[in-house]
PQR file with spaces between the fields and no chain letter, atoms N, CA, C, O and H, PARSE charges and radii, in Angstrom:
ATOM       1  N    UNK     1       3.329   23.412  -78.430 -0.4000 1.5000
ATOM       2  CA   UNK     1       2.262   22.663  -79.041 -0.0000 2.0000
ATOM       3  C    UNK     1       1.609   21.789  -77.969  0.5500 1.7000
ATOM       4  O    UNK     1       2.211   20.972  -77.272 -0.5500 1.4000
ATOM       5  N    UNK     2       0.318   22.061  -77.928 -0.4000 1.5000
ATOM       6  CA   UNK     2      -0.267   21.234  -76.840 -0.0000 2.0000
ATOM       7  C    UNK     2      -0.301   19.699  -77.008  0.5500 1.7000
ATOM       8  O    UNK     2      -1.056   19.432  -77.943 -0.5500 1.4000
ATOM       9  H    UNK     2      -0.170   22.725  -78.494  0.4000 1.0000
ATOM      10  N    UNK     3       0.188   18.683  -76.500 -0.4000 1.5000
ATOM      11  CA   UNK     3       0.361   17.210  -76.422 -0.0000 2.0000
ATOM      12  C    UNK     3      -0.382   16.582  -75.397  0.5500 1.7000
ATOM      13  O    UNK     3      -0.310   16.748  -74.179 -0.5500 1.4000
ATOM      14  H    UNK     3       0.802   18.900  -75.741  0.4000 1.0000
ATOM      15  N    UNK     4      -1.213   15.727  -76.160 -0.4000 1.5000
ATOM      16  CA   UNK     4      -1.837   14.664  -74.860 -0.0000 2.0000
ATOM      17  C    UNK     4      -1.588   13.416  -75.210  0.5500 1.7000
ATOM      18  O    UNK     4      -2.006   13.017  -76.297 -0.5500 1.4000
ATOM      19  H    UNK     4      -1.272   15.592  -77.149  0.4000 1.0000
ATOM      20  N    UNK     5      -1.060   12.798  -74.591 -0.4000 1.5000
ATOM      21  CA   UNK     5      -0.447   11.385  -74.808 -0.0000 2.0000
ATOM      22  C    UNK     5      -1.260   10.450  -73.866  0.5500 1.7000
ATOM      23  O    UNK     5      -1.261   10.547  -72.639 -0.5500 1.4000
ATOM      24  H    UNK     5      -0.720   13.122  -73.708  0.4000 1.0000
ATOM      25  N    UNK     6      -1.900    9.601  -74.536 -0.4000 1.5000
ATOM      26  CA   UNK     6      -3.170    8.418  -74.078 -0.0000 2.0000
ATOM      27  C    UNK     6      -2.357    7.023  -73.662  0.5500 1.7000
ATOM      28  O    UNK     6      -1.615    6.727  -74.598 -0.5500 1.4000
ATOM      29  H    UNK     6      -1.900    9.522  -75.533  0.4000 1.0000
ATOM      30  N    UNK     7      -2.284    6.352  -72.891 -0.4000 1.5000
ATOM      31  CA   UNK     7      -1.893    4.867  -73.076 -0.0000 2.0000
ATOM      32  C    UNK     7      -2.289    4.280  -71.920  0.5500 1.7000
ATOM      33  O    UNK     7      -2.473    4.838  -70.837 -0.5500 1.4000
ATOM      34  H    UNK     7      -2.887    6.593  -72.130  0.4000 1.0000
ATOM      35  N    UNK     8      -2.423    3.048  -72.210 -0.4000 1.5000
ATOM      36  CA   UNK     8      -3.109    1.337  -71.450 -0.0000 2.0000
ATOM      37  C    UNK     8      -2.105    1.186  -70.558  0.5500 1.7000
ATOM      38  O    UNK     8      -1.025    0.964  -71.107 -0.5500 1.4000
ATOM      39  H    UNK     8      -2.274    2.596  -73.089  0.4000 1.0000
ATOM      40  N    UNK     9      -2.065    1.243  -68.886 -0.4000 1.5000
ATOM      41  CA   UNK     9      -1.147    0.385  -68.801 -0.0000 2.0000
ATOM      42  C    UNK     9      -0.793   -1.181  -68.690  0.5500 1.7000
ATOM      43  O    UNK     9      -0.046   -1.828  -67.956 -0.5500 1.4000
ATOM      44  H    UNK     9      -2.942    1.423  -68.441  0.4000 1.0000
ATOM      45  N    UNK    10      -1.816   -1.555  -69.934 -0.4000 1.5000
ATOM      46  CA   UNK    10      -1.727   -3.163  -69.969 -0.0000 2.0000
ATOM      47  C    UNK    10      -1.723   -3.464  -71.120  0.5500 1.7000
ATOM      48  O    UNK    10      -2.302   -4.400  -71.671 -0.5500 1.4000
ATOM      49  H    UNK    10      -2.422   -1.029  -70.530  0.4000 1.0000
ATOM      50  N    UNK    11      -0.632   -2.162  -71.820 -0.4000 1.5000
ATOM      51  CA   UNK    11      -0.734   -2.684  -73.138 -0.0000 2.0000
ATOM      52  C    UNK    11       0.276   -3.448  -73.770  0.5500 1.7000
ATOM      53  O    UNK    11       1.323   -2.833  -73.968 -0.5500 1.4000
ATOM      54  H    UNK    11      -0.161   -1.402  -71.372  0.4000 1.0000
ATOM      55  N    UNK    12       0.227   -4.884  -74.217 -0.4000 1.5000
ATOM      56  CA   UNK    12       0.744   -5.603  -74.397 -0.0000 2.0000
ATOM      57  C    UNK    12       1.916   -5.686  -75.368  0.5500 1.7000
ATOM      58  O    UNK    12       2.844   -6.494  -75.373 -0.5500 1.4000
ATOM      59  H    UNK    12      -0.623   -5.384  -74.056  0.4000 1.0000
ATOM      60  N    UNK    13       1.675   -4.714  -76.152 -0.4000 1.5000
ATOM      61  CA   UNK    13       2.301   -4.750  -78.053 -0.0000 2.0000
ATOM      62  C    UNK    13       3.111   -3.394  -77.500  0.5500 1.7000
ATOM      63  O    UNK    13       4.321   -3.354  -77.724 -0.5500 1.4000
ATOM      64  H    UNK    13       0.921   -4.058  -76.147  0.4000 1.0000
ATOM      65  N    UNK    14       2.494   -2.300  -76.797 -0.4000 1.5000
ATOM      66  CA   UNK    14       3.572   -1.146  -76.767 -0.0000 2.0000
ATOM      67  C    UNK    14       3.785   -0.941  -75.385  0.5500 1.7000
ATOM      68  O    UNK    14       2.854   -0.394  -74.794 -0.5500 1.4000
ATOM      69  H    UNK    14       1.512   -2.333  -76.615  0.4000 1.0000
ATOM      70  N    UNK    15       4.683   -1.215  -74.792 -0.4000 1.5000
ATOM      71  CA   UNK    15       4.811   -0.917  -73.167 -0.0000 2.0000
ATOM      72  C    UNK    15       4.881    0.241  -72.719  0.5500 1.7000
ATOM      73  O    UNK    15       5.541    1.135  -73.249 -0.5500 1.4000
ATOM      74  H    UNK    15       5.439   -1.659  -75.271  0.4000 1.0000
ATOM      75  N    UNK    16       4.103    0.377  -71.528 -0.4000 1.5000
ATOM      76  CA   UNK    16       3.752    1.789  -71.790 -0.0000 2.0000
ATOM      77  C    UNK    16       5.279    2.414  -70.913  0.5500 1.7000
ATOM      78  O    UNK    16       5.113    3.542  -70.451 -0.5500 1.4000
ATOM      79  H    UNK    16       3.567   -0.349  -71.098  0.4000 1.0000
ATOM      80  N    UNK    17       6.337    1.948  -70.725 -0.4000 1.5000
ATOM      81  CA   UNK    17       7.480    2.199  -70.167 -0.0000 2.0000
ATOM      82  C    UNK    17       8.127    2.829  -71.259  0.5500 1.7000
ATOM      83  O    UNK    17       8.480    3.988  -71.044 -0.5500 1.4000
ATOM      84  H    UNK    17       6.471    1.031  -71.101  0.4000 1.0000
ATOM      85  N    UNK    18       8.443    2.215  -72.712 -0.4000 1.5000
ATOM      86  CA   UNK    18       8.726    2.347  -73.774 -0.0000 2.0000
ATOM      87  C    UNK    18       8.387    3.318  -74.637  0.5500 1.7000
ATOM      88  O    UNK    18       9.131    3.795  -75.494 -0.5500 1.4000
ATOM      89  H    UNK    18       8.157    1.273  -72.887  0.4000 1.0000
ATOM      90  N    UNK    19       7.165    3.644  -74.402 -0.4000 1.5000
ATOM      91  CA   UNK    19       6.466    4.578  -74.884 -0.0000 2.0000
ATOM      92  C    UNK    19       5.549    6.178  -74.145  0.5500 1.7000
ATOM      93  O    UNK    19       5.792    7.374  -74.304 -0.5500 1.4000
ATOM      94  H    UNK    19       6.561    3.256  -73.706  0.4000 1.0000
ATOM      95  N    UNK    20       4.927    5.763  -73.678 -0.4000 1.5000
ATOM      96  CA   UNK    20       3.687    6.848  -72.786 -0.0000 2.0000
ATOM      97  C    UNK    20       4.691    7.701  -72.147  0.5500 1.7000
ATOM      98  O    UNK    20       5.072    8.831  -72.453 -0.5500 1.4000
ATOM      99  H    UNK    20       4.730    4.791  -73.549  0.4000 1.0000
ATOM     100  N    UNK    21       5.092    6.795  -71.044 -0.4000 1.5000
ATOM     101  CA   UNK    21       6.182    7.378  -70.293 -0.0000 2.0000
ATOM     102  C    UNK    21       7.094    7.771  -70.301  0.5500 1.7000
ATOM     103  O    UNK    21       7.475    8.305  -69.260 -0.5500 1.4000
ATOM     104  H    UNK    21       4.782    5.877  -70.795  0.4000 1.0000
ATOM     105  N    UNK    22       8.025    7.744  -71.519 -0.4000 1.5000
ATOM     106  CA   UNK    22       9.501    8.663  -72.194 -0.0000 2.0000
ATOM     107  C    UNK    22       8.942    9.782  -73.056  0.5500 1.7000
ATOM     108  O    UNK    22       9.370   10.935  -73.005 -0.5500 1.4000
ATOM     109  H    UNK    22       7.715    7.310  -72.365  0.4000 1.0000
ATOM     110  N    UNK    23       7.869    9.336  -73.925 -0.4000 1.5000
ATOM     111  CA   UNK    23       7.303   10.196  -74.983 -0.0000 2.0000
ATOM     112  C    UNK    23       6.792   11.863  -73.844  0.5500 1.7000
ATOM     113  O    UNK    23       7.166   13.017  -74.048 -0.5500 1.4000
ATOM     114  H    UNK    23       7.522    8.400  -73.966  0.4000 1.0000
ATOM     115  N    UNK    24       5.818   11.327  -72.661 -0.4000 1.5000
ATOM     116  CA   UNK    24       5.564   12.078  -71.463 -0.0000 2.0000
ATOM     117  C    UNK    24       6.947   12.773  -71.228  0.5500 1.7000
ATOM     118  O    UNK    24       6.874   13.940  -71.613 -0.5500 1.4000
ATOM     119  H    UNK    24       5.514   10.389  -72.495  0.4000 1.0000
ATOM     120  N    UNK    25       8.377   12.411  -70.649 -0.4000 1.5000
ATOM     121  CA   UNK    25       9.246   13.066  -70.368 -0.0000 2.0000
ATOM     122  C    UNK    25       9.884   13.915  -72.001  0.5500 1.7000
ATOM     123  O    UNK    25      10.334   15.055  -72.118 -0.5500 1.4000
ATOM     124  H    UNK    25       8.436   11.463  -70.337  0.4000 1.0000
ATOM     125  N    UNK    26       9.750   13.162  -72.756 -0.4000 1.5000
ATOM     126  CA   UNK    26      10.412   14.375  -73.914 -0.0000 2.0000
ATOM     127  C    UNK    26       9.783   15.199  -74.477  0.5500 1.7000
ATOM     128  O    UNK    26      10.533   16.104  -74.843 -0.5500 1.4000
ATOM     129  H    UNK    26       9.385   12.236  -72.661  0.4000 1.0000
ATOM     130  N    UNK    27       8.721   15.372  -74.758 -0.4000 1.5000
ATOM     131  CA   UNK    27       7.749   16.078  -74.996 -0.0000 2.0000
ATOM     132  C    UNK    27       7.384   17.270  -73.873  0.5500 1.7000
ATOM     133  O    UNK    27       6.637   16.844  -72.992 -0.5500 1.4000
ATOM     134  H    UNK    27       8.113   14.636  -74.460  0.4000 1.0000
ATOM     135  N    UNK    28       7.776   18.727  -73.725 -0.4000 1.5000
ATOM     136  CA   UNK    28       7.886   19.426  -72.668 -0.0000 2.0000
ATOM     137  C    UNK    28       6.315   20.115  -73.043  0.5500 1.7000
ATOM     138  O    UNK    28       5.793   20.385  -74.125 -0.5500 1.4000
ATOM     139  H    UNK    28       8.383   19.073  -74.440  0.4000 1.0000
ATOM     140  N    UNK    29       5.723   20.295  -71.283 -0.4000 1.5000
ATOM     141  CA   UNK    29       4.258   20.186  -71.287 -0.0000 2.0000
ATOM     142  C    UNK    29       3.446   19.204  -71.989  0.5500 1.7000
ATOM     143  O    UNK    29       2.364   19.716  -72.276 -0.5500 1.4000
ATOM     144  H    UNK    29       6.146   20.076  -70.404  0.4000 1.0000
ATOM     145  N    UNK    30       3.541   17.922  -72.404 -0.4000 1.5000
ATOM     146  CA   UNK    30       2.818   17.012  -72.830 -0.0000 2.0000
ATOM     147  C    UNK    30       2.020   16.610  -71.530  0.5500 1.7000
ATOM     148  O    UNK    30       2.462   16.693  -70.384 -0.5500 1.4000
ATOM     149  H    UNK    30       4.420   17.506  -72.171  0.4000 1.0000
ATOM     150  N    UNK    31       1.025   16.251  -71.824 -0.4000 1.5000
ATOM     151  CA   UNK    31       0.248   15.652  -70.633 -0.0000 2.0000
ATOM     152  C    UNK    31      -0.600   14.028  -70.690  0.5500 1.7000
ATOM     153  O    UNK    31      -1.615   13.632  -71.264 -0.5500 1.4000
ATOM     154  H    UNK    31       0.666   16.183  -72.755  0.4000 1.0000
ATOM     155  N    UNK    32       0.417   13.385  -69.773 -0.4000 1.5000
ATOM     156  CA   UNK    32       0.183   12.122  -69.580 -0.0000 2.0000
ATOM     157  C    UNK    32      -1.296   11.183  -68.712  0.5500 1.7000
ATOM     158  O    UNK    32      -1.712   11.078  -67.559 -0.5500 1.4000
ATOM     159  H    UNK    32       1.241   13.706  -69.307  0.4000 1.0000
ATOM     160  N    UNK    33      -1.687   10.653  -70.090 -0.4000 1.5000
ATOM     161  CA   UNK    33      -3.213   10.273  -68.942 -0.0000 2.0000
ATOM     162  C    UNK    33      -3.277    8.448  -69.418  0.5500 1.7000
ATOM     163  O    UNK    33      -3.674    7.858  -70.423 -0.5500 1.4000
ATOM     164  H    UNK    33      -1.349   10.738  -71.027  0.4000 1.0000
ATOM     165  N    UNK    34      -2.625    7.983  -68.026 -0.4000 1.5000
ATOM     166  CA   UNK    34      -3.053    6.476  -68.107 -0.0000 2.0000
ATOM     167  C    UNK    34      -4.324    5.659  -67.786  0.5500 1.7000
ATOM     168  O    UNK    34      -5.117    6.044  -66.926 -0.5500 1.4000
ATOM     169  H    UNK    34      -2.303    8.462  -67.209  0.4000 1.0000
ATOM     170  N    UNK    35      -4.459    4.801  -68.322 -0.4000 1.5000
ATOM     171  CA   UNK    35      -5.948    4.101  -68.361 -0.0000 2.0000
ATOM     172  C    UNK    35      -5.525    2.741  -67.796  0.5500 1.7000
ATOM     173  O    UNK    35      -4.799    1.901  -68.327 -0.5500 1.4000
ATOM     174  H    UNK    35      -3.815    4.489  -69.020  0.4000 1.0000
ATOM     175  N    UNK    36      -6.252    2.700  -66.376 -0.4000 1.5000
ATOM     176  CA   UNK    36      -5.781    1.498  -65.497 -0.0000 2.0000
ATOM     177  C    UNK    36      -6.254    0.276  -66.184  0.5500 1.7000
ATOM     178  O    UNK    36      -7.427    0.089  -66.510 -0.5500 1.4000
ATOM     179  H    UNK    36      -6.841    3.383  -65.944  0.4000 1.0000
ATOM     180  N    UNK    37      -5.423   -0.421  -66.354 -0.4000 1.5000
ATOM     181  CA   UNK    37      -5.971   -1.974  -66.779 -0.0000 2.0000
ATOM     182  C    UNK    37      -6.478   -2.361  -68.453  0.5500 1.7000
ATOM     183  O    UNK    37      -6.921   -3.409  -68.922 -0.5500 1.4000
ATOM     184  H    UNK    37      -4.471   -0.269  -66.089  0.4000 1.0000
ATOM     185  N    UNK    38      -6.118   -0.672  -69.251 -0.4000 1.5000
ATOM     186  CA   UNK    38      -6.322   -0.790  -70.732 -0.0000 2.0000
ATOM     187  C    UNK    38      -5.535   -1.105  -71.314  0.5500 1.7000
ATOM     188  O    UNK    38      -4.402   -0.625  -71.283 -0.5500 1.4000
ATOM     189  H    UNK    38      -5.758    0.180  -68.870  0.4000 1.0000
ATOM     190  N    UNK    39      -6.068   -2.363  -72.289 -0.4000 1.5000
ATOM     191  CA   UNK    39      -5.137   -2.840  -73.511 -0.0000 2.0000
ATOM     192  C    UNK    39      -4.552   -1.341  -74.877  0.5500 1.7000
ATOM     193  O    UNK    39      -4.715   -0.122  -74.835 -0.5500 1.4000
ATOM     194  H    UNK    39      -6.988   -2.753  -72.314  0.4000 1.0000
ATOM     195  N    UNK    40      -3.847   -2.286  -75.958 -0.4000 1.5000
ATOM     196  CA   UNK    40      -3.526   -1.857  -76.877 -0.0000 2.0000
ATOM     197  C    UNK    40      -4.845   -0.726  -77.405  0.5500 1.7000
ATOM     198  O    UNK    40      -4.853    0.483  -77.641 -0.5500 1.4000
ATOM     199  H    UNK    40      -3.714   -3.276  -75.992  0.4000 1.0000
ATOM     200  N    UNK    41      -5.608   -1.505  -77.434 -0.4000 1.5000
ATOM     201  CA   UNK    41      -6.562   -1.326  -78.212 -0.0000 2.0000
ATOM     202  C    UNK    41      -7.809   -0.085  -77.650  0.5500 1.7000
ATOM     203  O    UNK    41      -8.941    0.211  -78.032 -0.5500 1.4000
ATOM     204  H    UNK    41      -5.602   -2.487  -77.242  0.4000 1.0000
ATOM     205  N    UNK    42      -7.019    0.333  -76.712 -0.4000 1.5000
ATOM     206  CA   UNK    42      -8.487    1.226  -76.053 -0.0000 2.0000
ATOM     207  C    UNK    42      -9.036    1.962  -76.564  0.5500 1.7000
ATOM     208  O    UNK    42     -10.141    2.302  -76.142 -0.5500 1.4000
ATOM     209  H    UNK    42      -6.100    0.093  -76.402  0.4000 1.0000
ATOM     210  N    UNK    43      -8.425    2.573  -77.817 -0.4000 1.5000
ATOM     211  CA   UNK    43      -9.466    3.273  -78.641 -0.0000 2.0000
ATOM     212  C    UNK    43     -10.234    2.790  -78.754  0.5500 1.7000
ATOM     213  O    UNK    43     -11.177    3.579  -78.689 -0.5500 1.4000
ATOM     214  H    UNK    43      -7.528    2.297  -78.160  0.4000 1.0000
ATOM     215  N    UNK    44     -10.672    1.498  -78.968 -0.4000 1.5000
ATOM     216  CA   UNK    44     -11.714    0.945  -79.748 -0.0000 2.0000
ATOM     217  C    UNK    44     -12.687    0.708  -77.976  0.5500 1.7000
ATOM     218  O    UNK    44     -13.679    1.338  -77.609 -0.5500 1.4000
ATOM     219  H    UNK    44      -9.906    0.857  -79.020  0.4000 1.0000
ATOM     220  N    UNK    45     -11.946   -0.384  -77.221 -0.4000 1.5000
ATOM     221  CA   UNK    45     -12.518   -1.021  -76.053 -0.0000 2.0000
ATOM     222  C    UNK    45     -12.723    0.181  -75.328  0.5500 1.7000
ATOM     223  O    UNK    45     -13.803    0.020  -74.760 -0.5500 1.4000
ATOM     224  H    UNK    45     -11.140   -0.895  -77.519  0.4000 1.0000
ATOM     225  N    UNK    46     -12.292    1.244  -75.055 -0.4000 1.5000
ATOM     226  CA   UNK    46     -12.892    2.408  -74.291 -0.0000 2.0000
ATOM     227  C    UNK    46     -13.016    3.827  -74.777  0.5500 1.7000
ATOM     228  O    UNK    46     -12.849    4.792  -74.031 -0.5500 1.4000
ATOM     229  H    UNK    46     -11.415    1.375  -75.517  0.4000 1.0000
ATOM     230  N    UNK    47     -13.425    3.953  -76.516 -0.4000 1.5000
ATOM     231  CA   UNK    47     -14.059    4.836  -76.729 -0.0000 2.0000
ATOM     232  C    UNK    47     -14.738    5.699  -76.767  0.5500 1.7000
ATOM     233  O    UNK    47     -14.571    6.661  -77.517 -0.5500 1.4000
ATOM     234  H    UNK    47     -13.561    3.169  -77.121  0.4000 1.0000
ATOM     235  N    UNK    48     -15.868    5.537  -75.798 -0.4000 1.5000
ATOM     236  CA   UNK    48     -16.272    6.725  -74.662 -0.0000 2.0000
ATOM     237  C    UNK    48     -15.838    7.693  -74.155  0.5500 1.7000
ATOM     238  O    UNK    48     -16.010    8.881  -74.427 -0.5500 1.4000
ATOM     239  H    UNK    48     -16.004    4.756  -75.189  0.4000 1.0000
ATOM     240  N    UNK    49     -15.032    7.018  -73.099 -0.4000 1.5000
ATOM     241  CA   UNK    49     -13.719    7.815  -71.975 -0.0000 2.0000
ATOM     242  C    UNK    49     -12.613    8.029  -72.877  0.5500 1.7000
ATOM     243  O    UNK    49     -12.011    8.948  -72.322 -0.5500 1.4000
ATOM     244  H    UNK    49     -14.892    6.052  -72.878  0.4000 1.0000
ATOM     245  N    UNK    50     -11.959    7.736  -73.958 -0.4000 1.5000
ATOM     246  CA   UNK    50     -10.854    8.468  -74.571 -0.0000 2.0000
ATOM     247  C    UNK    50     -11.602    9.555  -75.423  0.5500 1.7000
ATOM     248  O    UNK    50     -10.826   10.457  -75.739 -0.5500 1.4000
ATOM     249  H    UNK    50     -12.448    6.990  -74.410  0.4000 1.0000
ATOM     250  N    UNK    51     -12.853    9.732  -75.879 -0.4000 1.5000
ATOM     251  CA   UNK    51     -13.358   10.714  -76.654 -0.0000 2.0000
ATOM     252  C    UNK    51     -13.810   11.855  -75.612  0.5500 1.7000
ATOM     253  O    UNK    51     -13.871   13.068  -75.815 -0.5500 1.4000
ATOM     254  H    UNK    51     -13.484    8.999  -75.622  0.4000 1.0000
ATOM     255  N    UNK    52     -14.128   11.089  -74.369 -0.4000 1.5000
ATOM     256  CA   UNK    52     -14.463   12.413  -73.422 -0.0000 2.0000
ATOM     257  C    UNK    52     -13.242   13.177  -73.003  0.5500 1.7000
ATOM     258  O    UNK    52     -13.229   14.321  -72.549 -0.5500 1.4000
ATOM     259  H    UNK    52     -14.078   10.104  -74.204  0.4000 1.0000
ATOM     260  N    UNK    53     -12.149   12.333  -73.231 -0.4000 1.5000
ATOM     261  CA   UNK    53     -11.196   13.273  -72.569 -0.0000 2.0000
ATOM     262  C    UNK    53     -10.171   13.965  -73.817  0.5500 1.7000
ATOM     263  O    UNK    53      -9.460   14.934  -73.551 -0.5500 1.4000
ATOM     264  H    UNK    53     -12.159   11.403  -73.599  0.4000 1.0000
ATOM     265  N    UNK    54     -10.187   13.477  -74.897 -0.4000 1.5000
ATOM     266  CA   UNK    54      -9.856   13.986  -75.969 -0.0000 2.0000
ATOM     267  C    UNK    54     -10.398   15.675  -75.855  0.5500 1.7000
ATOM     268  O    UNK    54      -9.895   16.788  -75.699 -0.5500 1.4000
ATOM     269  H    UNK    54     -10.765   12.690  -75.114  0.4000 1.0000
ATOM     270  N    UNK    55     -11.790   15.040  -76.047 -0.4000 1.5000
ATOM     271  CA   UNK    55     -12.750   16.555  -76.212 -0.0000 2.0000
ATOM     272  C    UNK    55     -12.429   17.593  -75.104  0.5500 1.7000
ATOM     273  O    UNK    55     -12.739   18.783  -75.171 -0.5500 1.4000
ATOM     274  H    UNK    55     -12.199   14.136  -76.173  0.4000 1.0000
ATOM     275  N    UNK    56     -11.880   17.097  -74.246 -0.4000 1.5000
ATOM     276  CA   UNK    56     -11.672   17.823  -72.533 -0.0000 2.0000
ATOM     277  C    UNK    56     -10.549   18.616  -72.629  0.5500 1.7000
ATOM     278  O    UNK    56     -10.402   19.791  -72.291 -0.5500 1.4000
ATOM     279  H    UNK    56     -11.629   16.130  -74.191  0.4000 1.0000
ATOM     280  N    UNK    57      -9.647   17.713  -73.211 -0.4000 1.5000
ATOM     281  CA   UNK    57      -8.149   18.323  -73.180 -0.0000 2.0000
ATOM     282  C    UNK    57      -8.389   18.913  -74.564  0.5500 1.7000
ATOM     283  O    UNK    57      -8.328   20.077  -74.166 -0.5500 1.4000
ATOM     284  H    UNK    57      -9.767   16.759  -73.485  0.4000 1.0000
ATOM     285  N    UNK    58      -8.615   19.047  -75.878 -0.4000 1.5000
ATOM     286  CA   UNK    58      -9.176   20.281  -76.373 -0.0000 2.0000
ATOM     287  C    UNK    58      -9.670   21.547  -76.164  0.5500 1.7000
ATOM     288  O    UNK    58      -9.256   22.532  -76.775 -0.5500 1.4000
ATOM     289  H    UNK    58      -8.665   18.102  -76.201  0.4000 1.0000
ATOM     290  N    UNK    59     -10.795   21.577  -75.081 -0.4000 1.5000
ATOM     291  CA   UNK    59     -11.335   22.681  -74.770 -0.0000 2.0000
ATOM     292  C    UNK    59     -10.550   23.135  -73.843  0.5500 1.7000
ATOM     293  O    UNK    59     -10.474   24.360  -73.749 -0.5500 1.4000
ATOM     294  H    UNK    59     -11.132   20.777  -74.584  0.4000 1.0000
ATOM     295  N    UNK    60      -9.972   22.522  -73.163 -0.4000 1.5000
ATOM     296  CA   UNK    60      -9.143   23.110  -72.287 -0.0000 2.0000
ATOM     297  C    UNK    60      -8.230   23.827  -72.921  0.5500 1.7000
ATOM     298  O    UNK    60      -8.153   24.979  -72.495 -0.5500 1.4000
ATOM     299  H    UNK    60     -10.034   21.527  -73.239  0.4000 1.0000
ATOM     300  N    UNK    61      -7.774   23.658  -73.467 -0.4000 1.5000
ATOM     301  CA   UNK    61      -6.722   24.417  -74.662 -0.0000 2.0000
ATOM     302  C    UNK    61      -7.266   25.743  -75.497  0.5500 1.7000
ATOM     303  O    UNK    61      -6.655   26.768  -75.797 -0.5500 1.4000
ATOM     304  H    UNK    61      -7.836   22.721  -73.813  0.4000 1.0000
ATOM     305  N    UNK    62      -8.476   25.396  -75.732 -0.4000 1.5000
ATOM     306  CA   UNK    62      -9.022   26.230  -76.908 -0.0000 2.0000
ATOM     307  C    UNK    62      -9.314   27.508  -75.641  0.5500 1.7000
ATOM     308  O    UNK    62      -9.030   28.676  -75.910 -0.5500 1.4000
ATOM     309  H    UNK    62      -8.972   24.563  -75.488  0.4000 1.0000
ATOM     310  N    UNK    63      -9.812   27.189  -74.477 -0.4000 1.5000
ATOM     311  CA   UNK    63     -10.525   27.960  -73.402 -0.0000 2.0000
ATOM     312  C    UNK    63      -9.253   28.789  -72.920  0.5500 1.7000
ATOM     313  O    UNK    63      -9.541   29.856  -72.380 -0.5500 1.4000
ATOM     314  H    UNK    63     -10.043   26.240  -74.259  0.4000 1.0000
ATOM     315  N    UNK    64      -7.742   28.454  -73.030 -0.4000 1.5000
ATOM     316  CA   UNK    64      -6.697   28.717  -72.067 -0.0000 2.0000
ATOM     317  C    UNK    64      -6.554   30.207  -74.060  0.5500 1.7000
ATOM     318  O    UNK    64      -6.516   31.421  -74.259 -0.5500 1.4000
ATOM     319  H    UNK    64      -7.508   27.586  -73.469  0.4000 1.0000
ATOM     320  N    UNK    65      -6.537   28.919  -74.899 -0.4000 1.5000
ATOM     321  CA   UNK    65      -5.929   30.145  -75.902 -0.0000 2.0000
ATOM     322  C    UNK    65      -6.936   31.727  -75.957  0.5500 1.7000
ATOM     323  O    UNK    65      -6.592   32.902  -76.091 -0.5500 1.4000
ATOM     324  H    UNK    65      -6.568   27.932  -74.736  0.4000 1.0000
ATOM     325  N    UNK    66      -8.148   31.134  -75.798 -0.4000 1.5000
ATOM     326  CA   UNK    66      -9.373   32.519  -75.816 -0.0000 2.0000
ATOM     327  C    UNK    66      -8.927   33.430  -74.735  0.5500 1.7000
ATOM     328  O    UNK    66      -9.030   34.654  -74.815 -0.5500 1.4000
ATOM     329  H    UNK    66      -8.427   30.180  -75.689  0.4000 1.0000
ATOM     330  N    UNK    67      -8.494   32.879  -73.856 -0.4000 1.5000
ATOM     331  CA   UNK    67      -7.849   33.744  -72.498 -0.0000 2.0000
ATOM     332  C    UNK    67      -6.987   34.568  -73.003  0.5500 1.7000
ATOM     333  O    UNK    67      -7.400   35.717  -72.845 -0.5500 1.4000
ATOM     334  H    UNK    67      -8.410   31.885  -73.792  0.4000 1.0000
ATOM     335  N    UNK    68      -5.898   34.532  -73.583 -0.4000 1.5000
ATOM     336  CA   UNK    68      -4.591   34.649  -73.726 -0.0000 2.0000
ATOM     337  C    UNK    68      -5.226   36.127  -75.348  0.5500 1.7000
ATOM     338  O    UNK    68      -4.429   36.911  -75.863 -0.5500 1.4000
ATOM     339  H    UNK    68      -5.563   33.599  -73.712  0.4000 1.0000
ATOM     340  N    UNK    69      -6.199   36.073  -75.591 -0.4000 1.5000
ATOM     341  CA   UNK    69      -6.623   36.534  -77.048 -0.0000 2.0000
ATOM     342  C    UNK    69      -7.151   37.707  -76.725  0.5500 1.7000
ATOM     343  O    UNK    69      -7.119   38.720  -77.424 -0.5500 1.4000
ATOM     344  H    UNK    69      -6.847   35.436  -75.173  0.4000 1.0000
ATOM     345  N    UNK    70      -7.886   37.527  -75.139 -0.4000 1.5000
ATOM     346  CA   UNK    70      -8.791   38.372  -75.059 -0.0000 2.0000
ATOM     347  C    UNK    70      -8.154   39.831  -74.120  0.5500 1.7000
ATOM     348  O    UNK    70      -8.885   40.800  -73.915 -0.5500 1.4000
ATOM     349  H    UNK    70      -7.912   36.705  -74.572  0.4000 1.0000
């Protein structure tokens, strides 16, 4: 199952030690993308750049499965 795991590393409420980064190691092929200097909240404060890369790491997926189809 394709996994992309998002996190701040300045996020205050979930450390991203605690979280991003173990969730990253247990999760096999998950792919870890940190956001320098983002809070908790970056969905909201950097909504832009997490929707561009949302959409990125989607197509990338959808583009790898069309491969695999064709």
């Amino acid at each position: 199952m394709p996994t992309l795991i998002l996190h701040g590393d300045d996020d205050q409420i979930v450390p991203i030690q605690a979280s991003g980064m173990l969730s990253s190691k247990l999760i096999k092929g998950a792919v870890l993308k940190v956001y320098k200097g983002a809070p908790h909240g970056m969905c909201t404060t950097l909504k832009d750049k997490v929707n561009a890369d949302l959409l990125a790491f989607i197509e990338s997926k959808a583009a790898k499965s069309s491969d695999r189809a064709a």
